[in-house]
C-alpha positions in Angstrom: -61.5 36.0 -28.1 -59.8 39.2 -28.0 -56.1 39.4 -28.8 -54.2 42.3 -26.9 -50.1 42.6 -27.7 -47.3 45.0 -27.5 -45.7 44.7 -31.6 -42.0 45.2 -31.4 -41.1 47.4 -34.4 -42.7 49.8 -36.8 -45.5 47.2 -38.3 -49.3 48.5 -39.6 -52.0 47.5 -37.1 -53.3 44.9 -39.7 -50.3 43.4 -39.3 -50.5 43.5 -35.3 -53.9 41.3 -35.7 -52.3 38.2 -37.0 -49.7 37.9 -34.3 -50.7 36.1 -31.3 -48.8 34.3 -28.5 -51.3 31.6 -27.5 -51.3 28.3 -25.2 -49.6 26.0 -27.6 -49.1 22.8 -24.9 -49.8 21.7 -21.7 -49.0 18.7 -19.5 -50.7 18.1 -15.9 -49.7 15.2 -14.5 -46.1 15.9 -13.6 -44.4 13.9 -10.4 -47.1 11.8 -8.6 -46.4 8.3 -8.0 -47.2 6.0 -10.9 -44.8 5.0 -13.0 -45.5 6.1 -16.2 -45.2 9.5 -15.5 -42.7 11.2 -17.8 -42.0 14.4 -16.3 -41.6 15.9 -12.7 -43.2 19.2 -13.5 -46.8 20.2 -15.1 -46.0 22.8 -17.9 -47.3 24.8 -19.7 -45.5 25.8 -23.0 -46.4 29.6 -25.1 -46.1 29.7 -28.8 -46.0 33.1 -30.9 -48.0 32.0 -33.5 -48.3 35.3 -35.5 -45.8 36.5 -38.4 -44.0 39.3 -36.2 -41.8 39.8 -33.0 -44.8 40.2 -29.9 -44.0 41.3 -26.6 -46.7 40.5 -23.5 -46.1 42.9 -20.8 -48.0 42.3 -17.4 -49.8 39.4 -18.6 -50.5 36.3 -15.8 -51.3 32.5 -16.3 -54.8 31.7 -14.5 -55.7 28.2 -13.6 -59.5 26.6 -12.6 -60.4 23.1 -11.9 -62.7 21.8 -14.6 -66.2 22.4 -12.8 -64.6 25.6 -10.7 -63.7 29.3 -10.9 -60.4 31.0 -11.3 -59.9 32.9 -7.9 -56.2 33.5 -7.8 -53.9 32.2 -5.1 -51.4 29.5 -5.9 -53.7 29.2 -9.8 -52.5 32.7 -10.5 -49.0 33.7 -10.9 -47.8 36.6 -12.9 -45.5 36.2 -16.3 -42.4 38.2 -16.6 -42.3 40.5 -19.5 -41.8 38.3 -22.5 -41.0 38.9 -26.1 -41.7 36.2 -28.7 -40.3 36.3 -32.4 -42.3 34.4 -34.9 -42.6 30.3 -33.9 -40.7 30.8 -30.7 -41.8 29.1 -27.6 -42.0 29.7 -23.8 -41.8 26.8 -21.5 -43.3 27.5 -18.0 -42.7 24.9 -15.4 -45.5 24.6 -12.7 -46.6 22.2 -9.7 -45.2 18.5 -9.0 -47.4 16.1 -7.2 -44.4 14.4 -6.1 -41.1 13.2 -8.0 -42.0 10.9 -10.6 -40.7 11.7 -13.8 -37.9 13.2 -15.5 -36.5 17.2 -15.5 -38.1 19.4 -18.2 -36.0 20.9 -20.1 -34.5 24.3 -18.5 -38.0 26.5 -18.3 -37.9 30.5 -19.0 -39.9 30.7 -16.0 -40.8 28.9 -13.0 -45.2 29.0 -11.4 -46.2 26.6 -8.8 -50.0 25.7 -10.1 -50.7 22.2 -9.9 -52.9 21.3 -13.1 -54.9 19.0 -13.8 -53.7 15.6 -15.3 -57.7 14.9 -16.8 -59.0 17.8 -16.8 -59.4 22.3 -16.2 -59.3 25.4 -17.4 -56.4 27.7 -18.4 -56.2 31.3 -19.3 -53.4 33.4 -20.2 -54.8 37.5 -19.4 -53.5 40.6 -19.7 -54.0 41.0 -16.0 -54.5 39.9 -12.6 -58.5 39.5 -12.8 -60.1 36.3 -12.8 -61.9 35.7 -16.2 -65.4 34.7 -15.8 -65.5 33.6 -19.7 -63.5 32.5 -22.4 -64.5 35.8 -24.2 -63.6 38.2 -21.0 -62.1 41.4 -22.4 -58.2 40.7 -20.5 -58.5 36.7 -21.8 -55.4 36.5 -24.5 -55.9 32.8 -24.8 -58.4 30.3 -23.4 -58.2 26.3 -22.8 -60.7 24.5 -21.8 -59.8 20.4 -21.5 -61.1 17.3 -20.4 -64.4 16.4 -20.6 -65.9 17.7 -18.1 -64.4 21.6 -18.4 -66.9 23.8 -17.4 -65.5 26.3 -20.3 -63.4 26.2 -23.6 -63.5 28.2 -26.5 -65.8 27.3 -29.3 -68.1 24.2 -29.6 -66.4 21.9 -27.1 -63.4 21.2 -25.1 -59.6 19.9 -25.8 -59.0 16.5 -25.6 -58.1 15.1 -22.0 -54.1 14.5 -21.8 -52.6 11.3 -19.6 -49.7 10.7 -17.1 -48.0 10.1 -20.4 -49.3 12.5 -22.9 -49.8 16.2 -23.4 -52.4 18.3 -25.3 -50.4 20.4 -27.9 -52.1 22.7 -30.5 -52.5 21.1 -34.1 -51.9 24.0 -35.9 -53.0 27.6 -35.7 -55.6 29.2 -33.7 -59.5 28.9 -34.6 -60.7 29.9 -31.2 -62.1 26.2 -30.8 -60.0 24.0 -28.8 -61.8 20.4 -29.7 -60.1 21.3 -32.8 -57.2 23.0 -32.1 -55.6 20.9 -29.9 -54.7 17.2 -30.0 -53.3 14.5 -27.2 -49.7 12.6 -27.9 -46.5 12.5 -26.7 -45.3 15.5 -24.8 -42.8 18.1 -26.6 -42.0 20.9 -24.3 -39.9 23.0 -25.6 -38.2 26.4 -24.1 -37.3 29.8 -25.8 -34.1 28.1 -27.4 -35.5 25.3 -28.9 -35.0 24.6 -31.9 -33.4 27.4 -32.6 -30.2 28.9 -35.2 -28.0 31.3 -34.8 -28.3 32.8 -37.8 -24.1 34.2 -37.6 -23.8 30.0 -37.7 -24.7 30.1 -40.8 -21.6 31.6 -42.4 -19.6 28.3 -43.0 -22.5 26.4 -44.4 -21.6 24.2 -47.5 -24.2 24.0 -49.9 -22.6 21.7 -52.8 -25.7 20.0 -54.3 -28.1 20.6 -51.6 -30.7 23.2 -52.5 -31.0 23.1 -56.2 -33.5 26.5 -56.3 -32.2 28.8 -53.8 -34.7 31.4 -55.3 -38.0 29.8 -54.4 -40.9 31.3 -56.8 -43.2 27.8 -57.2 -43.5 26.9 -53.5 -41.0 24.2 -53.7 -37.8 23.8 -52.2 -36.5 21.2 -54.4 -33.4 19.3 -52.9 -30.5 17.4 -55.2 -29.5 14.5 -53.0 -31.0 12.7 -50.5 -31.7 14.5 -46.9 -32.2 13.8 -43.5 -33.6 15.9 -41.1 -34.7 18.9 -42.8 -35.2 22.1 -41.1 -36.5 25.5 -42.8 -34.7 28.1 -39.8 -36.3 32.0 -40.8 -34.6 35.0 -40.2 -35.4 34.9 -36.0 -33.4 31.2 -36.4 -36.9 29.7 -35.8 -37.9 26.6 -37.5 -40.5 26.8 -39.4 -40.5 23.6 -41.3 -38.9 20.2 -40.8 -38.7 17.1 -43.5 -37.0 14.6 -44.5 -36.6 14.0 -48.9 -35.0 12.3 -51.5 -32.9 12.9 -54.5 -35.1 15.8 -56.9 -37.4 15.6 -54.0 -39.3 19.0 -53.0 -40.8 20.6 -49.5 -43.6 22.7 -50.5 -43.0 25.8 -48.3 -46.5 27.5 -49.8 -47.7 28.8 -45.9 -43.9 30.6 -45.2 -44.1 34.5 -46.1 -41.8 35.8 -48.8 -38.4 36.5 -47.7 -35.3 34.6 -46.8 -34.6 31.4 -44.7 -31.8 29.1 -43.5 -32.1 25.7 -44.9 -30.0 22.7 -43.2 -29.9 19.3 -43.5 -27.6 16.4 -43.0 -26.4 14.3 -46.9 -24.3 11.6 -46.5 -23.5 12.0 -42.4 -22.4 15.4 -43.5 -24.5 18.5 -42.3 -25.2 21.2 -44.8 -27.3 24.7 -44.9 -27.8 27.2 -47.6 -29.9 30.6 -47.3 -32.5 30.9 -50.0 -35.4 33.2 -51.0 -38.8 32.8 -51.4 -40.5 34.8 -53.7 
């Protein structure tokens, strides 16, 4: 699968290969009439992925039914210019089948495909043309799901979601959605989700929070007991989330050196500290 971005910033073009905005979650079954459905809208929901800032200029979202073939019309609308720091997400609402469900939270765009709830084909391209393979040249990202998807990338297709679940990506991107992607409860999540400012940060109390702010073994090691966790880096993404307990650690071994926003909530109180990783 061929990866084609715009990097924000002066970066080395071995850099540029590792960041990727990719499908990261999708749901398909949004209004209809039974019951159970949780949300009005399909979506689909963008992830950056990569370890720098990525911009996708001209880029469309291209849907097919599981046996069909993507030929445009209302499963082919284009994307506004968008511009991704590490971790953030994109929340695109589509179709409704009716008005089952609840609101998504506020989308950073609006398409009117109607997806799937069982099972398709979804391609985010650099362009207008209809893919005719998950390896076309303009094909960013591919999802094949449900199993009977005429196409996926690698060795089979992504799990089939539900009128109450989503398929969201596991982890990273091996170009094989059986693997990448798994079926649970839907998260969709829009460019501000989770998200810090990192000016917030200036009134943090640390006390006995963080006991390593410098970070050199992997290990964020914590001195009381915390709830809700959150590693924030520098873009006021979060990167990590835990919960621990007194002299309990986070091993933060996948982050990249540099600094982060720790927060967390000890005794009802909330607390952040910034700390390197070396």
């Amino acid at each position: 699968m061929k990866k084609i971005f715009t990097i924000l910033g002066l970066i080395s073009a071995a850099a540029s290969m590792n960041a990727q905005i990719v499908i990261n979650e999708i749901y398909g079954a949004g209004g209809g009439s039974n019951a159970a459905i949780l949300y009005k809208y399909d979506f689909v929901e963008l992830k950056n992925i990569g370890s720098t800032s990525v911009t996708l200029t001209g880029a469309y979202l291209q849907y097919a039914s599981a046996a069909g073939t993507f030929n445009g019309g209302n499963s082919n609308h284009a994307l506004p210019n968008i511009t991704l720091a590490p971790g953030q997400t994109y929340l695109l609402q589509e179709g409704s089948a009716g008005s089952a469900g609840v609101d998504l939270p506020t989308p950073d765009a609006i398409g009117t495909i109607n997806l799937s709830g069982s099972a398709g084909k979804i391609a985010l391209t650099t362009n207008s043309t209809a893919p005719t393979s998950p390896t076309a040249s303009n094909v960013i990202d591919y999802l094949g799901y449900g199993s009977t998807a005429s196409a996926f990338e690698g060795t089979a297709s992504a799990p089939a979601p539900s009128n109450t679940t989503s398929i969201a990506r596991a982890t990273g991107d091996t170009n094989n959605n059986a693997t990448d992607f798994t079926a649970g409860t839907p998260t969709p999540q829009n460019s501000n989700s989770g998200t810090l400012a990192v000016s917030d940060t200036k009134n943090a109390k640390a006390g006995n929070f963080v006991k390593n702010t410098f970070v050199k073994s992997d290990e964020i090691t914590f001195g009381a007991d915390v709830k809700d966790v959150k590693v924030y880096n520098m873009f006021g993404q979060v990167v990590k989330s835990a919960s621990v307990k007194e002299n309990g650690s986070v091993n933060v071994a996948e982050l990249a050196k540099g600094n982060y926003i720790v927060t967390g909530t000890v005794n009802n109180e909330p607390v952040s500290q910034k700390i390197l990783k070396d």
